[in-house]
C-alpha positions in Angstrom: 24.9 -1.9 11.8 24.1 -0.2 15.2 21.0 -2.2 16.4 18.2 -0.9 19.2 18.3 -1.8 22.5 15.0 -3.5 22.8 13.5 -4.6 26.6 11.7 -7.0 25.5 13.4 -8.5 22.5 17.4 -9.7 21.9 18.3 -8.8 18.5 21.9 -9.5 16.3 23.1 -9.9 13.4 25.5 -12.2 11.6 26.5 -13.0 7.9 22.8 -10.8 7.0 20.6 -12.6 9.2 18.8 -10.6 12.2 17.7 -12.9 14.8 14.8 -11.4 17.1 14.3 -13.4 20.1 11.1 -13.1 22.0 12.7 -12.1 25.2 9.8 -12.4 28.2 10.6 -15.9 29.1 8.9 -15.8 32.6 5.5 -15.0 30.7 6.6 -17.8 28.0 7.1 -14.7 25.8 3.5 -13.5 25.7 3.4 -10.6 23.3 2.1 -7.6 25.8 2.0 -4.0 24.1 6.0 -3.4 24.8 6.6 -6.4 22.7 4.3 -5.5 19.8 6.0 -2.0 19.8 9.5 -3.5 19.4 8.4 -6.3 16.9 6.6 -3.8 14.4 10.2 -1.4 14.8 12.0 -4.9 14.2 9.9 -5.9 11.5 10.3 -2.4 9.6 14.3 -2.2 10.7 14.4 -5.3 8.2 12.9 -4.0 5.7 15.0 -1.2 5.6 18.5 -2.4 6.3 20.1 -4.0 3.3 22.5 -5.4 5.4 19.6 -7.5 6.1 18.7 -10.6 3.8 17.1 -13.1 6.1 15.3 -12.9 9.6 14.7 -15.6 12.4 12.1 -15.1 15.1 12.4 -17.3 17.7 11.7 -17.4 21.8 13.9 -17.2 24.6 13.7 -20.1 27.7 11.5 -22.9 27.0 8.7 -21.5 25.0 8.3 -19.7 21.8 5.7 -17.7 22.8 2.4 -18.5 24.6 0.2 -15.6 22.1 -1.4 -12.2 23.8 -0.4 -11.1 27.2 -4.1 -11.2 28.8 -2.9 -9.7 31.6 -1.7 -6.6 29.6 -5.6 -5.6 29.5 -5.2 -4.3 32.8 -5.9 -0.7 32.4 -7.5 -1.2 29.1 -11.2 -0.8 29.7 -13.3 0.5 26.4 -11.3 -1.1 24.2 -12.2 -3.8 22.4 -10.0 -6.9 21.2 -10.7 -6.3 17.7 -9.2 -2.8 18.4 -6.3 -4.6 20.3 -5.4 -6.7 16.8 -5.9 -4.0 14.3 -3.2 -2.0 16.6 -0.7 -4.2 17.8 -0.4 -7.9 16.2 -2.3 -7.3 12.7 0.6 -5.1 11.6 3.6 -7.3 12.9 1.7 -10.2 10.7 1.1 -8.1 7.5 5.1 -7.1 8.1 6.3 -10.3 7.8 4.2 -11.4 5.0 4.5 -8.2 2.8 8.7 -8.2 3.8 10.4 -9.3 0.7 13.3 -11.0 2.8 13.0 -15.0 4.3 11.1 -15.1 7.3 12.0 -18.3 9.2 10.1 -18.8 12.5 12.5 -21.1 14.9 10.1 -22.6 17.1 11.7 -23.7 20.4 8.5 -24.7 22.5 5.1 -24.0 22.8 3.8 -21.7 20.3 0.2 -21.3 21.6 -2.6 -18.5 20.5 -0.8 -15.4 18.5 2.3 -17.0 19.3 0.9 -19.9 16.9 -0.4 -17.5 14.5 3.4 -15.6 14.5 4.7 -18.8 13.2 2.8 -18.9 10.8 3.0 -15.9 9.4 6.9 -16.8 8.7 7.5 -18.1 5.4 9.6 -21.7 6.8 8.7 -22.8 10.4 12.1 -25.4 11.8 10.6 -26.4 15.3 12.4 -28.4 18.0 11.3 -31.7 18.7 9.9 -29.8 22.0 8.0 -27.7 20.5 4.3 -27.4 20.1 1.5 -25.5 18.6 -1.9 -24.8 20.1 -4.9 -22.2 18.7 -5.6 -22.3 22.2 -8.6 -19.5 21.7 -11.5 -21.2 21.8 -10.6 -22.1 26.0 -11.5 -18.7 26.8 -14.6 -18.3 24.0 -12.5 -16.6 21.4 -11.5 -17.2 17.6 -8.3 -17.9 16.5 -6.6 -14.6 15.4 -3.5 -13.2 14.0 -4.0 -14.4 10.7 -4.1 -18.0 11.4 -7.5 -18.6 9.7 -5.9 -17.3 6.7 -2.5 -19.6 7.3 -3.3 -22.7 8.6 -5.5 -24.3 6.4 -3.8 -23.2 3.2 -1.3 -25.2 5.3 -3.0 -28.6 6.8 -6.5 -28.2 5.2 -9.9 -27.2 6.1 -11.1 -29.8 7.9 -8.0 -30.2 10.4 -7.6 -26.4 11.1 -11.2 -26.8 12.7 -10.5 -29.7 14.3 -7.1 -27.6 15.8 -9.3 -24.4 16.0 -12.4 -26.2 18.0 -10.2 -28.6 20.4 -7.7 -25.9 21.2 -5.2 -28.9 21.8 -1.8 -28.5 21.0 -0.4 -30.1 18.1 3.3 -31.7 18.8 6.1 -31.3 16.5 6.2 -34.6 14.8 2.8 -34.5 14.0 2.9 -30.5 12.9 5.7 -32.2 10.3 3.2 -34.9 8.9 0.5 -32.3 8.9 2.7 -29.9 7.0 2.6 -27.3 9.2 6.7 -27.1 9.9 9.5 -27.7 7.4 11.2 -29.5 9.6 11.6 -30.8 13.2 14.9 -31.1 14.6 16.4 -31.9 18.1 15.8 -29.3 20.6 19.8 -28.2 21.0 20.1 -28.6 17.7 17.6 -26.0 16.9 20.2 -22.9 17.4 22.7 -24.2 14.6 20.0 -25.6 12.4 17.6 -22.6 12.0 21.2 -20.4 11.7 23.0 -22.6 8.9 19.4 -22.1 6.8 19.3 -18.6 7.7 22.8 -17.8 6.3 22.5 -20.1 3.0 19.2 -17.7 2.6 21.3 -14.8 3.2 23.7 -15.5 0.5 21.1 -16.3 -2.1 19.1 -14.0 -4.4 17.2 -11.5 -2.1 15.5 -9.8 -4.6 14.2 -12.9 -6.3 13.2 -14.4 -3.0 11.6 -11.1 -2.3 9.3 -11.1 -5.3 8.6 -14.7 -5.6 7.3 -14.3 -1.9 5.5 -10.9 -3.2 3.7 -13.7 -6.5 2.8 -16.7 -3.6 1.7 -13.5 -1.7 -0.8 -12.4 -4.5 -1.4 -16.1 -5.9 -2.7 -17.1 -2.5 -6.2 -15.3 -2.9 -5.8 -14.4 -7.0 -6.9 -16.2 -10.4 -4.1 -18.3 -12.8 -4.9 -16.0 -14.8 -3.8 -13.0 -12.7 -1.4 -15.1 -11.3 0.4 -16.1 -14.8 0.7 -12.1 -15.7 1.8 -11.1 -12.0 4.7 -13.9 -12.6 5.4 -12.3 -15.8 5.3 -8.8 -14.0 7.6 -9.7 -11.4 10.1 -11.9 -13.7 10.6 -9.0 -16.2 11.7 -6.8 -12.4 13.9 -9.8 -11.7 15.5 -10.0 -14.9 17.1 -6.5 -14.6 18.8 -7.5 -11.3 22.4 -7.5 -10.7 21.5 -11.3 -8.9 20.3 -12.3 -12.1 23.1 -10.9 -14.4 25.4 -12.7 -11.6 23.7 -15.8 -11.4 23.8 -16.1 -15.4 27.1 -15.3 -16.0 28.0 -18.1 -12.7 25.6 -20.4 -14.7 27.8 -20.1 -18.5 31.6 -19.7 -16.5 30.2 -23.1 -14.1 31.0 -21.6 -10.9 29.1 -21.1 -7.5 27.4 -17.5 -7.9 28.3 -14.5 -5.7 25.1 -12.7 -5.0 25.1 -9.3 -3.3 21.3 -9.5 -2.7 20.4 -6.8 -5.6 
């Protein structure tokens, strides 16, 4: 699979995963409009590869990425932040959510501002025992963005997201874990290896049943049971036609490991 040849991102792939790496590391990986370009391509080159079943977003250097490039404004007079999200960092978050692939956010370091919120739009967040995360908006009078009002407190609760939103403090990794705002915190060189070896056991499962349980949390996030009950039934009666689900039957009755092709 011929990949682009990004500026400001590093993207491979291996055994169906595509790692994109945040590649500004002088700025901390601040997302300027070069880098929004090249995510929303990267996002959408994932959706459309079926050599790709799993994707890992992480940051180069020591941070994972310190949100909006302020200093990208220059040159930007008459338009407005709002127009600024709806352009560049609303679609890369609606990507990710609506992309019926894993989304794993490797966080390496500080993930401050919309580099907070890019985390957690990911569907598994695996930080380094470095790493950080800060909705550092409120320092320079602004609201968090990005889709972390809607994230965070279906993730820690409504009472601490204010308390992260309103302090603009960062929260460290261990206590991200006992909030419940990572999966898992692991040691900072370990995070390469770690993030990859869950990447590539994603890869090899179901896609197609990851994709549309994803699409029913998706849906069940903001729906009724009752809705939600008859979407699951919906989206079961897709995933009982798949060749996954004829593979992983026949590897359940012949009690061997299935071989799923991600279809």
């Amino acid at each position: 699979m011929q990949l682009p040849a990004y500026h400001t991102l590093v993207a491979s792939i291996e055994g169906g995963v595509l790692t994109v790496t945040l590649n500004r590391p002088d700025s901390l990986n601040a997302i300027n409009e070069q880098m929004a370009t090249e995510l929303n391509d990267a996002v959408g080159l994932a959706e459309r590869a079926a050599e790709v079943r799993c994707i890992v977003v992480t940051g180069a250097g020591r941070g994972f990425c310190s949100g909006q490039d302020l200093r990208d404004r220059a040159g930007t007079s008459g338009i407005s932040y709002g127009e600024l999200l709806r352009t560049r960092l609303n679609p890369i978050v609606l990507g990710l959510r609506v992309l019926e692939k894993p989304v794993i956010a490797a966080v390496n370091g500080v993930a401050a501002g919309a580099g907070c919120s890019l985390a957690l739009a990911a569907d598994l967040r695996i930080a380094s025992d470095r790493a950080s995360f800060a909705l550092s908006f409120s320092r320079i009078g602004l609201i968090p963005d990005g889709g972390a009002t809607f994230f965070l407190p279906r993730l820690v609760g409504l009472a601490r997201t204010l308390e992260i939103a309103f302090s603009g403090e960062p929260v460290p990794a261990a206590e991200a874990l006992r909030l419940g705002l990572v999966n898992r915190v692991v040691p900072h060189d370990d995070l390469p290896a770690q993030a990859s070896q869950l990447a590539l056991r994603l890869a090899v499962g179901p896609t197609r049943a990851f994709g549309l349980a994803k699409r029913a949390v998706n849906a069940g996030l903001s729906g009724s049971l009752d809705a939600a009950l008859e979407n699951e039934a919906l989206l079961q009666g897709i995933a009982g036609q798949t060749a996954d689900h004829r593979e992983g039957l026949a590897a359940f009755l012949e009690k061997r490991p299935p071989r799923f092709e991600g279809r």
